[in-house]
C-alpha positions in Angstrom: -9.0 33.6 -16.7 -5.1 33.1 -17.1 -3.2 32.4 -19.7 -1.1 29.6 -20.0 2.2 29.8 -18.1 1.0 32.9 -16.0 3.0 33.4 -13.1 -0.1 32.4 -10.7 -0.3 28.8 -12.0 2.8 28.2 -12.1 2.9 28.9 -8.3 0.1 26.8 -7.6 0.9 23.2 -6.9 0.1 20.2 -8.8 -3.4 18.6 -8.1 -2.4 14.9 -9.4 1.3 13.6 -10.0 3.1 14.5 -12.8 1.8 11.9 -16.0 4.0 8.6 -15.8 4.9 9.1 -12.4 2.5 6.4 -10.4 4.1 3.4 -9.6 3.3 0.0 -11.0 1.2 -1.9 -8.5 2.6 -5.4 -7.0 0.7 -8.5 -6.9 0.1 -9.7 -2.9 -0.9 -13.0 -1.2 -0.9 -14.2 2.8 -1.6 -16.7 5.0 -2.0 -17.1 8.6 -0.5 -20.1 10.6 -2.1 -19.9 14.5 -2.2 -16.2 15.2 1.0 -15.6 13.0 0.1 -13.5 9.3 2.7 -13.4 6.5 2.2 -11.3 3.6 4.1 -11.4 0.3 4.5 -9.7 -2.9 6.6 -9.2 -6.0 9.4 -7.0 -5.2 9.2 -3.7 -7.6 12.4 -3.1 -10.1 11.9 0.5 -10.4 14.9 2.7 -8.9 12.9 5.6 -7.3 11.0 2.8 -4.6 11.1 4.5 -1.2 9.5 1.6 0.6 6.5 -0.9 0.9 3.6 0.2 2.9 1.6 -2.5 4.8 -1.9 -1.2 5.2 -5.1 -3.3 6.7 -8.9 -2.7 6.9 -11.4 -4.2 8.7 -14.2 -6.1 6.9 -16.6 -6.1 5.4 -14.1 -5.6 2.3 -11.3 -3.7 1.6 -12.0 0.3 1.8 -9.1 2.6 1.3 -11.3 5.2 3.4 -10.7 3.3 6.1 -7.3 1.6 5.9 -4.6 1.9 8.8 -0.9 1.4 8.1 0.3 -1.5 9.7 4.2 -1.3 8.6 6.8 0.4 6.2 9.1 -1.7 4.7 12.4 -0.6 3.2 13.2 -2.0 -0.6 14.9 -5.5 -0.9 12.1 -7.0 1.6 9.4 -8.8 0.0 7.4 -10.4 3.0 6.1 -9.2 6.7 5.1 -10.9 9.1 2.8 -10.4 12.3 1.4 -12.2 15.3 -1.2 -9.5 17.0 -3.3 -8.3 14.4 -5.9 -12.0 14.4 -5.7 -13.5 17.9 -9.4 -14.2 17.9 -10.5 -17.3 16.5 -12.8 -16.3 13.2 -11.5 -12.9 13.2 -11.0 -11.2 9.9 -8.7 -8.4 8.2 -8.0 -6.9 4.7 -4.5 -6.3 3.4 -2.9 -4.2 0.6 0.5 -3.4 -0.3 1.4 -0.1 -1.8 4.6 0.7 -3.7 5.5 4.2 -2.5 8.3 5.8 -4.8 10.7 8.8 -3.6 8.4 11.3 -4.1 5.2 9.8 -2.8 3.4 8.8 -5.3 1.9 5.6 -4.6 -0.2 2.7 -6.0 -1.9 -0.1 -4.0 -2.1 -3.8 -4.8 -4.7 -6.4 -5.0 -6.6 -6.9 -1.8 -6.2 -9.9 0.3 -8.8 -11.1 2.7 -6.9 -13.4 5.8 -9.4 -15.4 8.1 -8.2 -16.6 11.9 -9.0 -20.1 11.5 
């Protein structure tokens, strides 16, 4: 066992971010409109954002295990939009947005569920 402070620990590298350091999550809706998906959210106001990542999932719900990113976008932007993820009439998709700060820590929105009509 070592104490406190031992030189070993400290060279051993955090396990979870450093307390305060997650990002507040944003709050994201879509729509689709033919085969054309647009996502929004609330743009963060925190000054360390590195960019929004744009990540989807196939159903049958939302499973981070399994999620792909589908775009980065850099701070100031607050929608994306994309016409070849649902091509296939009754085709289905999950969507989150996660607010990634300067040094990576991230935290994932609400999921939203976008049918092809």
């Amino acid at each position: 066992k070592y104490a406190a402070g031992a030189p070993l620990l400290l060279s051993l590298p955090a396990v979870t971010p450093a307390r305060g350091s997650t990002p507040p999550a944003t709050v994201l809706s879509g729509s689709i409109s033919g085969d054309t998906i647009t996502l929004g959210w609330i743009a963060p106001t925190i000054p360390n954002l590195k960019h929004i990542s744009i990540r989807a999932c196939d159903p049958p719900r939302y499973n981070s295990a399994f999620e792909s990113v589908i775009a980065t976008i850099p701070p100031g932007t607050n929608t994306y939009t994309n016409n070849t993820l649902l091509t296939v009439p009754g085709a289905i998709k999950f969507f989150k947005a996660y607010v990634v700060t300067l040094d990576d820590n991230e935290k994932g929105s609400n999921s939203v569920k976008i049918t092809h009509a």
